[in-house]
C-alpha positions as CSV (number, residue, x, y, z in Angstrom):
1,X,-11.0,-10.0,13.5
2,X,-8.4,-7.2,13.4
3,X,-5.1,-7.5,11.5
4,X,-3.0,-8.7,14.5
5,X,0.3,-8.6,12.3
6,X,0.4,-5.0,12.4
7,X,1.6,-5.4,16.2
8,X,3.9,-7.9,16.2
9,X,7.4,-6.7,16.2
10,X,9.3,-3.5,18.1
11,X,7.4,-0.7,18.9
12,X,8.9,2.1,21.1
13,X,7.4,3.8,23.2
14,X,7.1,7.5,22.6
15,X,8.7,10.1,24.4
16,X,7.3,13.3,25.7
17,X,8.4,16.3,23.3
18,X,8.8,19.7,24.6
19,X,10.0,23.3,23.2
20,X,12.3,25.5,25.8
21,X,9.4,26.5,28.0
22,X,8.2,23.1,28.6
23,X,5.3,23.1,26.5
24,X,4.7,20.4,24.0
25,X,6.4,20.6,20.9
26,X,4.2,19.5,17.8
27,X,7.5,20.3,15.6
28,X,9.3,18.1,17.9
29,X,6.9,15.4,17.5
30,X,6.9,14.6,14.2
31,X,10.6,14.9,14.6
32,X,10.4,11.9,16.3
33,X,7.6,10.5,14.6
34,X,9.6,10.6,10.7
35,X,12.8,9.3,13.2
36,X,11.4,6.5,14.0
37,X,9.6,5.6,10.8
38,X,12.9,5.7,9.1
39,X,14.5,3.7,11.6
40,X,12.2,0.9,10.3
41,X,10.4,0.1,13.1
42,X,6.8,-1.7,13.5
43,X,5.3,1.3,15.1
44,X,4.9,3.7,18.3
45,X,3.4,3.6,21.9
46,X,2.4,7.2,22.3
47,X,1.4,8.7,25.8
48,X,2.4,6.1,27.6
49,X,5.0,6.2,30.9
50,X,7.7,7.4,28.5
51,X,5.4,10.4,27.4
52,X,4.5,11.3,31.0
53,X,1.1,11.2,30.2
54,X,0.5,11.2,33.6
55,X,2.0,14.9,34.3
56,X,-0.1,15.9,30.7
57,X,-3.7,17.5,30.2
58,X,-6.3,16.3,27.7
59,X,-5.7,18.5,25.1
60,X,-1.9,18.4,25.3
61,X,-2.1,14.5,24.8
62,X,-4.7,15.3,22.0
63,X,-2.2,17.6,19.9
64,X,0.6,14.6,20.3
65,X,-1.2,12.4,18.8
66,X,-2.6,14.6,15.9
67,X,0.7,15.5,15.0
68,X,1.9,12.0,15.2
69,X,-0.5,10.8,13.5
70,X,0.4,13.5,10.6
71,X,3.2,11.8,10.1
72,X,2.9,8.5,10.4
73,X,-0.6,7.4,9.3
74,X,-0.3,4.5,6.8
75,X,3.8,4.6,7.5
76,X,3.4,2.5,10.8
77,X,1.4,1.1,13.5
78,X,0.2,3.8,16.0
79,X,-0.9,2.9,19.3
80,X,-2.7,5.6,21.8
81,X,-2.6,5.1,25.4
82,X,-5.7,7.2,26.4
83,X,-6.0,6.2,30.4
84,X,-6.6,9.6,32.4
85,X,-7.7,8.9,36.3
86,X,-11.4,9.2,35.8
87,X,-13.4,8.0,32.8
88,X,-14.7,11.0,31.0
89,X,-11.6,12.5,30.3
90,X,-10.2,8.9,29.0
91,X,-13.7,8.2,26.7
92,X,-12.8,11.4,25.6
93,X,-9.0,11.0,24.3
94,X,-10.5,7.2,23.3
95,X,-13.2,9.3,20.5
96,X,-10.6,11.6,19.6
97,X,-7.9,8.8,18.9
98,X,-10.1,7.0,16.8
99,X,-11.4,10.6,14.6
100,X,-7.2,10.5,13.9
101,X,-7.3,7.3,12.7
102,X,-5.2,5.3,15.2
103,X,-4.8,2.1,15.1
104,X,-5.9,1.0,18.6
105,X,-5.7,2.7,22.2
106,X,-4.6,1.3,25.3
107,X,-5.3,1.6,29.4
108,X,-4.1,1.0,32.4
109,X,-6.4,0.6,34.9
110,X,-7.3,3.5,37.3
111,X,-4.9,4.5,39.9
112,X,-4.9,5.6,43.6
113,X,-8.2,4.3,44.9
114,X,-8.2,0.5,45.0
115,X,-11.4,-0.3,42.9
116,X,-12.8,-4.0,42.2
117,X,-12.4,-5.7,39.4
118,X,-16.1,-4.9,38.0
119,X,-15.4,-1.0,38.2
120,X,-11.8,-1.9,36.1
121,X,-13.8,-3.4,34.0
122,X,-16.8,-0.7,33.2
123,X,-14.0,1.7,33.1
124,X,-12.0,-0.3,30.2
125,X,-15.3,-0.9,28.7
126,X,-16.5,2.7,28.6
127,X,-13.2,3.6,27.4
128,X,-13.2,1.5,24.4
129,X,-17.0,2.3,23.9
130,X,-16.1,5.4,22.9
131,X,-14.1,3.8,20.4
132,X,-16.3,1.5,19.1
133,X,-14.0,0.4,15.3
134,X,-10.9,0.8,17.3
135,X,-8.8,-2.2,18.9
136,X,-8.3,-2.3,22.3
137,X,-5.2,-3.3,24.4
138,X,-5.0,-3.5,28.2
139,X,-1.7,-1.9,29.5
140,X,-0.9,-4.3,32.7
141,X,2.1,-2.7,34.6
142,X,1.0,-3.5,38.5
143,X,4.2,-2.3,40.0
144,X,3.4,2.0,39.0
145,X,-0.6,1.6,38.4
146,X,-1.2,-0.5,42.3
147,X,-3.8,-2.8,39.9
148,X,-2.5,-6.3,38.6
149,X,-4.3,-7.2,35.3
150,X,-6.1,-10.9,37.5
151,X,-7.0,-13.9,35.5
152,X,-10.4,-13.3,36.4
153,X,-10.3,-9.5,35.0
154,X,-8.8,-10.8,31.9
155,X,-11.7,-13.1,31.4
156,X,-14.2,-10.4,31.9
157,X,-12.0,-8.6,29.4
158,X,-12.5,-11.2,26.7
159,X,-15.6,-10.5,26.5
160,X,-14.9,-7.5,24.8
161,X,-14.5,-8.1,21.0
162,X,-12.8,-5.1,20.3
163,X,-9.8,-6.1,23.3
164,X,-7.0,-7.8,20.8
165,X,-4.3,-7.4,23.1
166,X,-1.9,-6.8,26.7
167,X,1.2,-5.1,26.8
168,X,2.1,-7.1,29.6
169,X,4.9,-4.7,31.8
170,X,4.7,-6.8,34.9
171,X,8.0,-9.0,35.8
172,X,7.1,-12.7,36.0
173,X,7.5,-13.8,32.6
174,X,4.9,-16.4,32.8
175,X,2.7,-13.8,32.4
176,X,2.9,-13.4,29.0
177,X,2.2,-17.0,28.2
178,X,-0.9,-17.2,30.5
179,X,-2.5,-14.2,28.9
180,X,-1.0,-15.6,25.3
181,X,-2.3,-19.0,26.3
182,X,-6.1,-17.7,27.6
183,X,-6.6,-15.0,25.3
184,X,-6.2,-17.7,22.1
185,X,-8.4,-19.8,23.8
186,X,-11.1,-17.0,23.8
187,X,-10.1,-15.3,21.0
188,X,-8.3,-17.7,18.3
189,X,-5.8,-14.9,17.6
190,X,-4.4,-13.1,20.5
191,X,-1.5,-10.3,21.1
192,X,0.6,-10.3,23.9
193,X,3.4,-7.4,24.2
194,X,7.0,-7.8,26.1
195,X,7.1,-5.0,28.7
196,X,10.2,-5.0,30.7
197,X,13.0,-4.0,28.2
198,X,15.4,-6.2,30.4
199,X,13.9,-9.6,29.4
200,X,12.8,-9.1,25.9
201,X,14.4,-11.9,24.7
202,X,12.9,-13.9,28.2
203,X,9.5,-12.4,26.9
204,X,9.8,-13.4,22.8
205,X,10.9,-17.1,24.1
206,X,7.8,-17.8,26.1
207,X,5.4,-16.4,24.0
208,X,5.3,-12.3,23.4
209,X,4.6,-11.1,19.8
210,X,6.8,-8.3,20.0
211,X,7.9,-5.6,22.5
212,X,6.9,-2.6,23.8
213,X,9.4,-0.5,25.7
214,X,10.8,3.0,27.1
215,X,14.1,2.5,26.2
216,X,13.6,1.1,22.4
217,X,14.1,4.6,21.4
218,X,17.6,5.5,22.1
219,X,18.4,2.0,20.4
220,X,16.1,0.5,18.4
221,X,18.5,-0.8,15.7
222,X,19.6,-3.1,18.9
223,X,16.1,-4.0,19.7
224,X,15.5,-5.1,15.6
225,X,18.6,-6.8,15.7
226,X,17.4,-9.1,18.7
227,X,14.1,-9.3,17.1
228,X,15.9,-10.6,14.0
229,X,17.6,-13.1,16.2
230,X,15.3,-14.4,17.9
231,X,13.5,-14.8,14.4
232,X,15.9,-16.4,12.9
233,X,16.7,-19.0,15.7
234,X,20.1,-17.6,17.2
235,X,19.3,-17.5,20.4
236,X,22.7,-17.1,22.3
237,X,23.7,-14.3,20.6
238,X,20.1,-12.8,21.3
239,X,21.0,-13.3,24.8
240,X,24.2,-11.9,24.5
241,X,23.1,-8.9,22.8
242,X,20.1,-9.1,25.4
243,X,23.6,-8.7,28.0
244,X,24.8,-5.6,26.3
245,X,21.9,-3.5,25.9
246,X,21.1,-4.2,30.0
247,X,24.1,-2.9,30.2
248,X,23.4,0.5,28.7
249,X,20.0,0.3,30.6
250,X,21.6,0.2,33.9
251,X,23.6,3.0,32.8
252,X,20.5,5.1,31.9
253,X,19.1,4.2,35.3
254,X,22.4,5.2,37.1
255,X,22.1,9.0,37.1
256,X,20.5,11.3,39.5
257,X,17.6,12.5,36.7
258,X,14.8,10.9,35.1
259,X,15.7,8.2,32.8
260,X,13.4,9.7,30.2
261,X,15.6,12.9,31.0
262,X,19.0,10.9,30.2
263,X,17.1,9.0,27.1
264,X,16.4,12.8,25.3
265,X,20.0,13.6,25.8
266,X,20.9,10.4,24.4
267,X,19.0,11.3,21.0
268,X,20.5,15.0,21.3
269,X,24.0,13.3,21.0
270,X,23.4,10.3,19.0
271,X,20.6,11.2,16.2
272,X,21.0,15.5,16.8
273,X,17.1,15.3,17.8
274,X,16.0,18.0,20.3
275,X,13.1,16.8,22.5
276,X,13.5,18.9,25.5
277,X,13.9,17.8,29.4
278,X,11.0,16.3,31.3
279,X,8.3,17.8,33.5
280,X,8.3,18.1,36.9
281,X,8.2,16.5,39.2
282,X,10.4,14.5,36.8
283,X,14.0,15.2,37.5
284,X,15.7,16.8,35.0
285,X,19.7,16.8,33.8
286,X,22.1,17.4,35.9
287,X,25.9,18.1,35.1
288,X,27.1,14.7,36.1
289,X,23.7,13.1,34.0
290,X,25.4,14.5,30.9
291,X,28.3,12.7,31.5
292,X,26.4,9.5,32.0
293,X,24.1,10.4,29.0
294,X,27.2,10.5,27.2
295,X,28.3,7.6,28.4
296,X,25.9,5.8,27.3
297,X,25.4,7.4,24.6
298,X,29.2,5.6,23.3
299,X,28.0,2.2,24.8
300,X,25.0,2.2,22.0
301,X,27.4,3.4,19.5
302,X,30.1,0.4,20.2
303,X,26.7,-2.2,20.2
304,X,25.6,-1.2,16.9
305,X,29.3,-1.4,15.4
306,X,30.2,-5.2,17.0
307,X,26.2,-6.6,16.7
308,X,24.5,-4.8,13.3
């Protein structure tokens, strides 16, 4: 069986990095890579949502994860979401993450047509086929891929013996403890990631290993922190510190661009990192988005002095 441990803890997920014409930035991305690694997290979630994977070609996605991978291989856990909409293309990024040595790749289902469970399946399958000494985890966010991750898919799933865990970004939090619950009963060690940043401490309390989020970047000292907490058995000041960074996540999601857009601004101001804006469609910064970038910006700031 794999080394579970390596996943359990906070792992942010990685944002897209791109020079002033909008291509992607290797420089930028081991930026961010050595950022995080000396901000003493467990590891990254690369091309995921927060990379806009979805907006990215194959061979874009392939030099983000080489170059992250040239930074932090042996530093930290590295997680590869590989899911393109058709198969070849995502057995391909699955081969390519596991010649770079990552430590497991990740899928959401297919989206747009509305396949049954048996075609989700062959697809994850194939996709970790191509992988075949690489752990797989099953990315389960219903409410932007259309597909909920079914107890019956999840059993087919098991079947799998390379399938070691969900990131689990759907909302009931009784998810996590019936894929915790059913995937130690197949399995005897099973890894089930918090999704929603909101409810991190709602997610560690019933049963999630660690967390997985978008917005861990701009703050993951306060993510560690409630990690720590929660560890340690203080539980209401977890929640409270649970209270103040919703807070700073509503601000995020107050502004007229892209979150992602307003989390790169927050890392310009905060940690003098240069990441670039997001790619269209994605709405980028406007004038007043500064101002709420900024804003939130002070509101990490003011968390880390009162809770670290």
């Amino acid at each position: 069986m794999s080394n579970l441990e390596k996943y359990k803890g906070i792992i942010p997920a990685f944002y897209a990095c791109y020079d002033s014409e909008g291509n992607v930035s290797p420089e930028g991305v081991r930026a961010l890579t050595q950022h995080f690694i000396d901000k003493g997290v467990k590891g990254v979630y690369v091309n995921g949502s927060s990379g806009e994977c979805i907006y990215q070609g194959v061979e874009e996605r392939k030099i983000i994860i080489e170059n992250v991978m040239a930074a932090a291989k042996g530093k930290m856990t590295v997680i590869n979401h590989v899911a393109c909409n058709n198969t070849k293309d995502s057995a391909e990024l699955a081969r390519h993450s596991e010649e770079v040595g990552v430590d497991a790749i990740a899928s959401i289902p297919p989206i747009y047509f509305r396949l049954p469970e048996y075609s989700i399946a062959a697809y994850w399958n194939a996709i970790s086929a191509a992988a075949p000494n690489t752990d797989f985890i099953i990315y389960n966010i219903p409410q932007l891929a259309g597909t909920a991750l079914t107890m019956s898919l999840f059993a087919e799933m098991m079947k799998n013996p390379k399938v070691v865990g969900v990131k689990n970004s759907s909302m009931p939090t009784q998810d996590i403890q019936m894929f915790k619950s059913a995937g130690i009963a197949a399995k005897g060690g099973f890894v089930v990631f918090n999704g929603p940043d909101e409810q991190f401490v709602a997610g560690r309390a019933i049963g999630a290993d660690g967390g997985i989020g978008g917005t861990y970047g701009v703050m993951p000292e306060l993510f560690l922190k409630m990690n720590e907490l929660i560890v340690n058995g203080e539980r209401e000041t977890a929640a409270e510190l649970q209270y103040a960074v919703n807070e700073i996540i509503y601000k995020m999601c107050s502004s007229h661009a892209n979150m992602y857009a307003v989390a790169k601004e927050i890392l310009r101001i905060n940690d003098n990192l240069d990441l670039g804006g997001v790619r269209l469609p994605l709405e980028n910064l406007q004038e007043n988005d500064k101002l709420i970038a900024k804003e939130a910006a002070t509101m990490i700031c003011d968390a880390k002095a009162k809770y670290l």
